[in-house]
N, C-alpha and C positions, 0 to 999 in steps of 0.2 A: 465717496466725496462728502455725504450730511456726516462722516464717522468725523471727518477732517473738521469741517465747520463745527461740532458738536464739541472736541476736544479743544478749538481755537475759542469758543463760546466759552467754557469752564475756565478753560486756563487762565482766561483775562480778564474774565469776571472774577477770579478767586486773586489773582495779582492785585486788583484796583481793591479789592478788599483787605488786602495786607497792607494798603497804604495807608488807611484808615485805621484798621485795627491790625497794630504790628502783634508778632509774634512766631516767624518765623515759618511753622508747619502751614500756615494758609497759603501763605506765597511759593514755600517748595514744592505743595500739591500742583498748584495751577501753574511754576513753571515744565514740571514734570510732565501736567498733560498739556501745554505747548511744544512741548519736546517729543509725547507722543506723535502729536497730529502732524508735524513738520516729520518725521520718522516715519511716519506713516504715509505722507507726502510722496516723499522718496519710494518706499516700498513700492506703491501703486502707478506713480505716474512717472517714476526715473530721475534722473538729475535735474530737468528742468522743471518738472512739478516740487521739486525739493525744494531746491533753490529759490522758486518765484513763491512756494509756499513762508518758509524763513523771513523773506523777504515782506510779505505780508502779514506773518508774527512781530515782527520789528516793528513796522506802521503801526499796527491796531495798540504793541503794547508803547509805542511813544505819542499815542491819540487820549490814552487812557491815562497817563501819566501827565500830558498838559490839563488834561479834563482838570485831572483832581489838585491837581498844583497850583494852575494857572487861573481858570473858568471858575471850579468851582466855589473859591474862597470870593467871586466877588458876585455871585447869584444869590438869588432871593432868599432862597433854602439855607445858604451858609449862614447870613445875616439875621432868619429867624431863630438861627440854634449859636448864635452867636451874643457873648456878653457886650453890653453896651455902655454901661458903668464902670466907675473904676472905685473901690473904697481904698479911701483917705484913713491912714492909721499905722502904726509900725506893733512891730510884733516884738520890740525889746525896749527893755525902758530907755530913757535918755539916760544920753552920758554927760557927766559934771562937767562943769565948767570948771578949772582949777582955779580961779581969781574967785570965781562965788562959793568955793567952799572950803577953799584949804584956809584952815585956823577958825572954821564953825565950827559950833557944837552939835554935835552927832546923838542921835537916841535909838538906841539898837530895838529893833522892831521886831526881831529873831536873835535867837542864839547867835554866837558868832565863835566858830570852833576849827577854824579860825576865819573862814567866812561864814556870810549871812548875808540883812539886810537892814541896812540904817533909814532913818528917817533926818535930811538936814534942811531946814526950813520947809516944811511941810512937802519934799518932796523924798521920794523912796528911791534908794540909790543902792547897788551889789556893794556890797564890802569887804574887806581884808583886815583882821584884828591883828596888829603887830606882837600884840601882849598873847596872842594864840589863843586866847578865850574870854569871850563877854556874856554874860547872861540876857536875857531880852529885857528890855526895859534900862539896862546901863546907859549912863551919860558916857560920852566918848567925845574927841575932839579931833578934826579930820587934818592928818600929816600930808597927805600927797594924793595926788590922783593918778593911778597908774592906766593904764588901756580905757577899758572899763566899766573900771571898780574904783571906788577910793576906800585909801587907806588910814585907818584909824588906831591911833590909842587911848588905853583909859586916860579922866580928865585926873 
């Protein structure tokens, strides 16, 4: 019987650990020895030690499953390992505005072979050279704004 409780102790301790940290081989262990201890169940105590056993794998592993799903994301423990800030910031530049820059003047900041990156009114925008190649520091003049990028040719 502790052989039973010992593999139902593993198995759902090692489950509620692959919730946490997935990766597959934690959770096939520990469902493995739920599998043992409920087999073992049977062995020892017959159909109805099987059965009521199973039946108490179920329970323990949908107890451990609310725990960590439902309980534990709103206790004290989540909230101290939990971010509370949020930063403010994007991780790609702006995109042009086509009224503010088509028919500006463009100043290539990089090569443009045939893209790069333009500077048009002090701001730094992805580029597309129609002419296929600008050296850095070229005056340019902005055609069109695709996705983006805007596009440029020599003045």
């Amino acid at each position: 019987m502790s052989l039973i409780f010992l593999l139902f102790g593993i198995g759902i301790t090692l489950l509620a650990v692959e919730l946490v940290v997935p990766g597959l081989i934690i959770g096939l262990v520990g469902a493995l020895a739920v599998l043992a201890g409920v087999g073992l169940a049977f062995s020892d105590y017959g159909a109805q030690g099987g059965f009521s056993a199973a039946l108490v794998a179920v329970l323990l592993l949908a107890a451990v499953v609310y725990a960590e799903l439902v309980w534990l994301p709103k206790s004290r423990l989540a909230r101290m390992f939990s971010m509370h800030t949020t930063l403010h910031g994007k991780s790609q530049p702006p995109v042009a505005e086509p009224d503010a820059v088509v028919g500006a003047e463009a100043l290539a900041e990089t090569v443009l072979a045939p893209s790069g990156y333009v500077v048009v009114a002090g701001r730094r925008y992805e580029a597309f050279c129609q002419d296929g190649y600008a050296a850095a520091g070229a005056r340019l003049r902005v055609h069109a704004v695709d996705n983006f990028r805007v596009i440029v040719t020599a003045v």
